[in-house]
DOROMI-497254 format. One record per residue (C-alpha): residue in three letters; y, z, x. Coordinates in steps of 0.1 Angstrom, whole numbers, plus 5000, padded with zeros to 4 digits. Each point is the difference from the previous one (the first is absolute). Example, Ala and Ser with C-alpha at 12.3 -4.5 7.8 and 13.67 -1.06 7.14 Angstrom:
<sites>
Ala495550785123;Ser503449935014;
</sites>
This chain:
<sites>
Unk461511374185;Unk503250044982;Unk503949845007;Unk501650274997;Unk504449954997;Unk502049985029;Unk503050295008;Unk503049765003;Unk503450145017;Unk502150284990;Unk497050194991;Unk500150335021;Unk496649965007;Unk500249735024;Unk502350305023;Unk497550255004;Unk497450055027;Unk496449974987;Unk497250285004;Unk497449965020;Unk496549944985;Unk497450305009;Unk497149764996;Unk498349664995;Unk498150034963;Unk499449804968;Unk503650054989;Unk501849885029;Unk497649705004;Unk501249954964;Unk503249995010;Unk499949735027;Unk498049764981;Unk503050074969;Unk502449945030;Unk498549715012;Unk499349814968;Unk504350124990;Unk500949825038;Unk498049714996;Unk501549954960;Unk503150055011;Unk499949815022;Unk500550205032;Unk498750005039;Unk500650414998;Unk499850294977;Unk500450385002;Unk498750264978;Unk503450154990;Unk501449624988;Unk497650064972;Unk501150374995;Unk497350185015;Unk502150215035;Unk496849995023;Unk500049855032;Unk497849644996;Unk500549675005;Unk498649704995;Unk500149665019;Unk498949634999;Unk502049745025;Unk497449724994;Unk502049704992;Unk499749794971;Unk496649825001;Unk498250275024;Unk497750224984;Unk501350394993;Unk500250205025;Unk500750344984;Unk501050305018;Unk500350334993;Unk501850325017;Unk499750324991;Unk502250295019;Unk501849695023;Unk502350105026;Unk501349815029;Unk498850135030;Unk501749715025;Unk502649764998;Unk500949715022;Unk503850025015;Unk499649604997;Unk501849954963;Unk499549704971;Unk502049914972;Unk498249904966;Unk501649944969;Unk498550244974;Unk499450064967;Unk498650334975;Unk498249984966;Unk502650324993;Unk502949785005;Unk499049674986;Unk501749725011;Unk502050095027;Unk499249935037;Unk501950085033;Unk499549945037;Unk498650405015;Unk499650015036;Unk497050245011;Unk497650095028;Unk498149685007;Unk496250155003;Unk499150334991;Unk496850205001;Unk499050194971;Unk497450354989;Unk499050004973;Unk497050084975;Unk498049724984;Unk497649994970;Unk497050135012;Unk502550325013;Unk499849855034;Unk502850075025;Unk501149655013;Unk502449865020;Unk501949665000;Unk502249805023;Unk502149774977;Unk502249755010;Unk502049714981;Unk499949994964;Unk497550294996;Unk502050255023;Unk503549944983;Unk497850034965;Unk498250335008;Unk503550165011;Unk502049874971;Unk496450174977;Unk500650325024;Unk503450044993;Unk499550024961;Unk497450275011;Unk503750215018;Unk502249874970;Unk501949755017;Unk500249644989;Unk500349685020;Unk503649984987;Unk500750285020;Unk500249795031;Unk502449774989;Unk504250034997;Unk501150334979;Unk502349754981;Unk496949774990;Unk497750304995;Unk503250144970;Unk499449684983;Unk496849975001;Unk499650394989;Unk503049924973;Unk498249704987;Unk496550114992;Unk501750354986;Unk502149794975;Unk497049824992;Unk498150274988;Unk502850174984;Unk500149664979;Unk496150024993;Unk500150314991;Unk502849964972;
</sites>
């Protein structure tokens, strides 16, 4: 298993939608475990393929608080199926945007297809912490970031701030 660097905002990257994968083998196992290992140094509670540059559509997951054991999850192909109309508020966070955390309202539970590692076809109902986590993980998945639910004037700075940070870097 490898850490493999994060994608941090401006990078384009983070903006496009991510290919599906056409099927469960040694390479995309490869890849979750890489995933895993990156989330769990980072430290994280959610990863997806393309915040370590590789555009196709997995995530990984583990909500276990600190003390529980691991509870790693992995999603190939995800995509929300159901959503409650019932909403929740969590303040969030992303290992592409280090740092910076913001109150984003979403569907409280959600139910979610997706493909697992044995290239099973599951499906979950999530609510709390794990539902808001898999849609944020989805959303990276479509291009869209968590600060895209927030004020288009907090977004700008936010956006302005990291770009001026990596200008700066790469000088």
């Amino acid at each position: 298993m490898t850490i493999k660097p994060l994608i941090i905002l401006p990078d384009p990257l983070l903006r496009q939608a991510s290919k599906p994968i056409e099927r469960v083998d040694t390479e995309i196992l490869r890849l979750a475990d890489d995933m895993l290992e990156t989330m769990y140094d980072a430290p994280g509670i959610g990863l997806a393929a393309v915040q370590i540059g590789v555009a196709r559509r997995m995530l990984v997951i583990d909500v276990a608080r600190e003390g529980e054991d691991k509870q790693p999850l992995v999603f190939i192909n995800p995509e929300v199926v159901a959503s409650s109309d019932e909403r929740s508020v969590y303040e969030e966070g992303c290992l592409s945007i280090p740092d910076y955390y913001a109150e984003v309202e979403r569907p409280a539970r959600v139910t979610v297809k997706h493909i697992d590692r044995e290239g099973k076809e599951q499906v979950i109902e999530a609510d709390g912490l794990l539902a808001t986590c898999l849609q944020h993980e989805i959303d990276h998945l479509n291009g869209v970031l968590f600060i895209d639910y927030i004020s288009r004037l907090k977004r700008d700075m936010v956006i302005k701030k990291f770009t001026k940070a990596a200008k700066s870097k790469a000088l």
